[in-house]
C-alpha positions as CSV (number, residue, x, y, z in Angstrom):
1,X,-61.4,-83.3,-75.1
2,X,-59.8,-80.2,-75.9
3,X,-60.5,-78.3,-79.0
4,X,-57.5,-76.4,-79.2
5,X,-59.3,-73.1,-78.1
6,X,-57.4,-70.8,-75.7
7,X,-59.7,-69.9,-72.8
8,X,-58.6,-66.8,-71.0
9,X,-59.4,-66.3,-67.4
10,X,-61.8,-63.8,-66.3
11,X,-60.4,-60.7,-64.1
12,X,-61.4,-62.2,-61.0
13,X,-60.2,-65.4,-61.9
14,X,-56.4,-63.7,-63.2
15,X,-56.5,-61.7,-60.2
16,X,-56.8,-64.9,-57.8
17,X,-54.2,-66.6,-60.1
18,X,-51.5,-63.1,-59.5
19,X,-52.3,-63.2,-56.1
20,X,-51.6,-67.3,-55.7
21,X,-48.8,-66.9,-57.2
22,X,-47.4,-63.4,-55.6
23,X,-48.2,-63.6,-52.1
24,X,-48.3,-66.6,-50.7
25,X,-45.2,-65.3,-49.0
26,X,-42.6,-62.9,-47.9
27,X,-38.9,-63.5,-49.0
28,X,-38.7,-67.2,-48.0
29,X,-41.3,-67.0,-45.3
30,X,-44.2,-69.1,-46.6
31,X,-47.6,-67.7,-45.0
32,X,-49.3,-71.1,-45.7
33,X,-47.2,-72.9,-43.3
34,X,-48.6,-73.0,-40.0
35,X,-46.7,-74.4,-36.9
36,X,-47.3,-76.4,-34.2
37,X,-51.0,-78.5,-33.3
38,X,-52.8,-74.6,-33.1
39,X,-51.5,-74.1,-36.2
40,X,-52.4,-77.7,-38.0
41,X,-55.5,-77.4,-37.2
42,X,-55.8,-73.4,-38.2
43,X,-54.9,-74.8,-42.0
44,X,-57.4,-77.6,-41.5
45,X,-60.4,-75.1,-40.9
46,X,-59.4,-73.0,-43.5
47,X,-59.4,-75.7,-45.7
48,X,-63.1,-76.9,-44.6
49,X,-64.3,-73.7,-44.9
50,X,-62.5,-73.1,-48.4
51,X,-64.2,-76.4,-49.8
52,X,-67.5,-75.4,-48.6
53,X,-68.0,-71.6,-48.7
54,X,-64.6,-70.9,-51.1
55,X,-61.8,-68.7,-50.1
56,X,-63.3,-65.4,-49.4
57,X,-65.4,-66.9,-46.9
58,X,-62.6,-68.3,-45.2
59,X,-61.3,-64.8,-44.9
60,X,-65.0,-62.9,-43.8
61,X,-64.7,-65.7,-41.2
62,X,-61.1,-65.2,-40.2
63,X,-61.7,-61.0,-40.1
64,X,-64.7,-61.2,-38.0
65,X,-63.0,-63.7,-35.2
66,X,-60.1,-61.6,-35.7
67,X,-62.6,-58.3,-34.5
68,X,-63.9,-60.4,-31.5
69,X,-60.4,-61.2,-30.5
70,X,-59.7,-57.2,-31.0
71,X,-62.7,-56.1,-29.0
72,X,-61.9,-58.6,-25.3
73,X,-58.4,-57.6,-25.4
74,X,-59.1,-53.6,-26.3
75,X,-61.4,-53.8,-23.0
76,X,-58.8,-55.7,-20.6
77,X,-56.2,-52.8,-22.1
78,X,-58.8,-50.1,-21.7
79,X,-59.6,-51.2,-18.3
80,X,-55.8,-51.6,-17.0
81,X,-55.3,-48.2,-18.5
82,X,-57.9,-46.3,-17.0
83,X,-57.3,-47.5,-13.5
84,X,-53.2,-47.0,-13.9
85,X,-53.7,-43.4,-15.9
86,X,-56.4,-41.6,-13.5
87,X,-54.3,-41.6,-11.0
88,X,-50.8,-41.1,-11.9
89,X,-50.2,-41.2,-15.3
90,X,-49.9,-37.3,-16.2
91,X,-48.0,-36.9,-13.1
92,X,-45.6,-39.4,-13.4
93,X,-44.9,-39.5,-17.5
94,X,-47.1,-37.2,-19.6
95,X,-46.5,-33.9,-17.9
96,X,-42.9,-33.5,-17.3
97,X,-42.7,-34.7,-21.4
98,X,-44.9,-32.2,-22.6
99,X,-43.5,-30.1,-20.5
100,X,-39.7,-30.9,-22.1
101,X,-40.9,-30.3,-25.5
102,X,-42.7,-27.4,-25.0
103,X,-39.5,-25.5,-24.5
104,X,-38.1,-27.0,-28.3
105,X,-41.2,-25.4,-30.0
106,X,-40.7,-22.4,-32.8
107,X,-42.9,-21.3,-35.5
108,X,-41.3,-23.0,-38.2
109,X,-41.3,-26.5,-36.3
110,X,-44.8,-26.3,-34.8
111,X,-45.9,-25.5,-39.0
112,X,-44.3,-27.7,-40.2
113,X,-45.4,-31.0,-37.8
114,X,-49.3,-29.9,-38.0
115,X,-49.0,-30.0,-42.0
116,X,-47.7,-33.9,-41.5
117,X,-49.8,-34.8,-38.2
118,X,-53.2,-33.9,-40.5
119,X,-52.0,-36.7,-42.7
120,X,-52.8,-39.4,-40.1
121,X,-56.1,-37.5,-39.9
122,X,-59.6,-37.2,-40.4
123,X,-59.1,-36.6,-44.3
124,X,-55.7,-37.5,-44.8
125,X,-55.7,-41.3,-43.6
126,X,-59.3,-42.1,-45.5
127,X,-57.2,-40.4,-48.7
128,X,-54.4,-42.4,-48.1
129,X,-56.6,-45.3,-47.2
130,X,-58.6,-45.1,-51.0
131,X,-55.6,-44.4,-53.2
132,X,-53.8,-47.4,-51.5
133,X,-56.8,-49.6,-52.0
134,X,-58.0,-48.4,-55.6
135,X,-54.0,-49.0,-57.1
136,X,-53.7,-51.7,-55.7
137,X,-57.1,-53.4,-56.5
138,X,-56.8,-52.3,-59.9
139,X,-52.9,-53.5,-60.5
140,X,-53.3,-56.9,-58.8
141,X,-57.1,-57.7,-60.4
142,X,-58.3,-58.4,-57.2
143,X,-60.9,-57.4,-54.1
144,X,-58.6,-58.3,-51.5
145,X,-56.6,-55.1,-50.7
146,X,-60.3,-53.1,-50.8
147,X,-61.7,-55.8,-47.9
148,X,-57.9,-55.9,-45.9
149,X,-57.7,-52.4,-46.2
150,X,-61.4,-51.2,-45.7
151,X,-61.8,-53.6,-42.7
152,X,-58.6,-52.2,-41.0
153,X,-59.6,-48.6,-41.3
154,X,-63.0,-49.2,-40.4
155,X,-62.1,-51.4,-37.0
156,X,-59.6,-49.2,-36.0
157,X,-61.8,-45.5,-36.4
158,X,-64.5,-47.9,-34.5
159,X,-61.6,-48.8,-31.5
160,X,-60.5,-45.2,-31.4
161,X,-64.4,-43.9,-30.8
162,X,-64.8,-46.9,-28.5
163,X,-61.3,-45.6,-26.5
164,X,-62.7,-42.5,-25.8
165,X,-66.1,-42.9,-24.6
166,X,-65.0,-45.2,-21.9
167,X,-61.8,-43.5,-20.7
168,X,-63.2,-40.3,-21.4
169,X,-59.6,-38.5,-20.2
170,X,-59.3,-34.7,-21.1
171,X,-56.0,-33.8,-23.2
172,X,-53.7,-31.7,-22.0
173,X,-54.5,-27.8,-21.6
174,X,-55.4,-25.7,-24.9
175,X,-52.8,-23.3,-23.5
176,X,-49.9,-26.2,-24.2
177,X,-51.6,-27.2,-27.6
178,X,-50.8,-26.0,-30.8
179,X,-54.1,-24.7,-33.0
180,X,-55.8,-26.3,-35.0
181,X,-57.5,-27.6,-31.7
182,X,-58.9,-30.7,-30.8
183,X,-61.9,-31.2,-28.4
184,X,-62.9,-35.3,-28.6
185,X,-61.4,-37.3,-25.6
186,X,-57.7,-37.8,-25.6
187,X,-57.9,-41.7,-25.1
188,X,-56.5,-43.7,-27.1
189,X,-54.6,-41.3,-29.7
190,X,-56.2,-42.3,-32.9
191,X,-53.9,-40.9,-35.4
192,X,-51.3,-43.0,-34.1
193,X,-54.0,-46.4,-33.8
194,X,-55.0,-45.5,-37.5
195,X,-51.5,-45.1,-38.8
196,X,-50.2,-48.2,-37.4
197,X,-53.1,-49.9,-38.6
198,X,-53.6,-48.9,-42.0
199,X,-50.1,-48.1,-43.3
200,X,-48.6,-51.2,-41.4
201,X,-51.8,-52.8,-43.5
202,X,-50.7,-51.3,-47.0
203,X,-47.1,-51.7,-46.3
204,X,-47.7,-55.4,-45.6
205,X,-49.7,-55.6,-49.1
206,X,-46.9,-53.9,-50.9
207,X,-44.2,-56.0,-49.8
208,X,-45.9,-59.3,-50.7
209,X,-45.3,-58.4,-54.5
210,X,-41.3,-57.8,-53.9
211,X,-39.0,-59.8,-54.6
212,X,-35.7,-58.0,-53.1
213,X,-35.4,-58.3,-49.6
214,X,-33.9,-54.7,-49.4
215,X,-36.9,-53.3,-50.6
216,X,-39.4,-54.9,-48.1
217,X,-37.2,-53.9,-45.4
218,X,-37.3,-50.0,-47.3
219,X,-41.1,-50.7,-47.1
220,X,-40.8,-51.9,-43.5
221,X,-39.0,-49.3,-42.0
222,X,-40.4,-46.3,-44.1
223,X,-43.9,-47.4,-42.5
224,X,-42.2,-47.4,-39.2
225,X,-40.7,-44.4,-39.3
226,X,-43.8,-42.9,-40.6
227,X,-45.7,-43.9,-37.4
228,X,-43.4,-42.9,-34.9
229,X,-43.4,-39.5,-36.4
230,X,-47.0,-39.6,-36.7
231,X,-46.7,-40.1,-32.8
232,X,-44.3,-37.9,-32.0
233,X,-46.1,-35.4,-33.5
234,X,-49.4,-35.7,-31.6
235,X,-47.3,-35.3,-28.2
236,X,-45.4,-32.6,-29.4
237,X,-48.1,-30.3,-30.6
238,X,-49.5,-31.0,-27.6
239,X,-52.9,-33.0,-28.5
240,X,-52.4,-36.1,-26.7
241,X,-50.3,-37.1,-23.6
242,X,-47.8,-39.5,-24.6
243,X,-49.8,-42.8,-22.5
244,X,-52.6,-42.0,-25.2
245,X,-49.9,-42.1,-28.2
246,X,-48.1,-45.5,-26.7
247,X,-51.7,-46.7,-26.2
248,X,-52.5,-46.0,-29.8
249,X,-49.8,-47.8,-31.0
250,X,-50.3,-51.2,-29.4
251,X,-53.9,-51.4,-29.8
252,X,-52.8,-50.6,-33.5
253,X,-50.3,-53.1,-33.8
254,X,-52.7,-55.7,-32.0
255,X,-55.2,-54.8,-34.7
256,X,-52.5,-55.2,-37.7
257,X,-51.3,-58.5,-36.5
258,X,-55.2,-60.3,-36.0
259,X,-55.3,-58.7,-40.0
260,X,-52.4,-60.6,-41.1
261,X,-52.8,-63.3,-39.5
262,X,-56.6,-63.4,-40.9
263,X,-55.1,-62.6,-44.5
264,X,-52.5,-66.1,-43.4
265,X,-55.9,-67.6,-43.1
266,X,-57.3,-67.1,-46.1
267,X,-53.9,-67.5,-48.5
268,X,-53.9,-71.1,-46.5
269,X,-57.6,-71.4,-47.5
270,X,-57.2,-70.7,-51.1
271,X,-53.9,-72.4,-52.0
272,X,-54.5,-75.7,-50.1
273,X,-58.3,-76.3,-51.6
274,X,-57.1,-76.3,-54.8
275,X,-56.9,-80.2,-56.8
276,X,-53.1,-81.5,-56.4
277,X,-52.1,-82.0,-60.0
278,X,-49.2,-84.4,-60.9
């Protein structure tokens, strides 16, 4: 029986409730809702696991099948590429490109695009990566945004190190580049890889919490535009060919949708092993 006591909820426990209430969805897209006999009994097991392990498990579980997934279908890509690239790839798309934007280069430009290629690098992504993660942590209550976001950076870095040890394919000439050079293997390019993945990972985050549908497609195509520049960029001051940029960007995009979908899981663990009350 109640003694008329108010009993506030502990930050974890406020940041679960913002989060049930905020995100189960995008505009009227509910990401509980799972289609089809795959997706019936993707909600089941996330249920099962919820009830026995609790929610975050159900997500640890979802992120780590989510890597496997990543790392058979990064080595049938890696494999198709290297046999179609070592062949014919620079001489039938990635040379006569660089080639074409060599002759649109000037001072100015070349400046201008390093300053804003360095932010998809090395030190600017991670930056990026922990101011994303520590706002939004501390303004939703909540852990999530640290693991979605930490896992996403740290599986695609890992992809990129993995691309290049295998393919092992030289970038193009150090006369062509533009300094600061770069000597690690061109394959895949992963300031593109890491830009899709992680800003297509924060941008997903930050559009769960609005409401107006014209901001979360601001959200959408400011991320977007902010990857293909990203890419555009690597080409054009010539670090990568461009079959190392458009592989960056679907293994990127590969990586980003397994995340989601793994974050799907886990909303669908949480929210449907809760009590029904009347």
């Amino acid at each position: 029986m109640s003694d008329g006591s108010i009993t506030r909820p502990t930050s974890d426990e406020a940041g679960v409730t913002g989060e049930r209430r905020h995100d189960t969805s995008i505009g009227t897209v509910d990401l509980t809702r799972w289609r089809g006999p795959l997706g019936e009994a993707t909600a089941e097991g996330a249920r099962t696991v919820a009830r026995r392990s609790g929610p975050y498990a159900a997500l640890a579980l979802a992120l780590v099948v989510a890597v496997v997934v990543l790392v058979v279908a990064a080595a049938i890509v890696i494999l198709i590429y290297g046999s179609i690239t070592t062949s014919r790839g620079v001489a039938g798309v990635d040379r006569p490109l660089l080639d074409d934007l060599l002759g649109l280069r000037s001072p100015a430009l070349d400046a201008t695009l390093t300053v804003v290629t360095q932010t998809a690098g090395t030190i600017g992504m991670p930056i990026i990566a922990l101011i994303a993660m520590t706002t939004l942590a501390l303004r939703r209550r909540s852990w999530t945004p640290v693991v979605l976001i930490a896992t996403t950076g740290a599986v695609s870095v890992l992809l990129t190190i993995v691309g290049k040890r295998f393919i092992d394919r030289v970038r193009p000439p150090h006369s062509d580049a533009v300094p600061p050079l770069e000597l690690s293997e061109s394959f895949p390019s992963g300031h593109t890889l890491n830009a899709v993945a992680i800003v297509g990972v924060i941008a997903y985050l930050v559009m769960l919490r609005r409401t107006s549908q014209r901001a979360r497609i601001a959200i959408g195509l400011a991320a977007l535009a902010y990857v293909v520049v990203i890419g555009f960029t690597r080409v054009f001051l010539g670090h990568h060919w461009f079959t190392d940029v458009l592989a960056g960007f679907v293994l990127g995009l590969a990586w980003l949708a397994l995340v989601i979908t793994a974050h799907r899981f886990y909303l669908t663990a949480r929210t449907r092993s809760e009590p029904v009350r009347a």
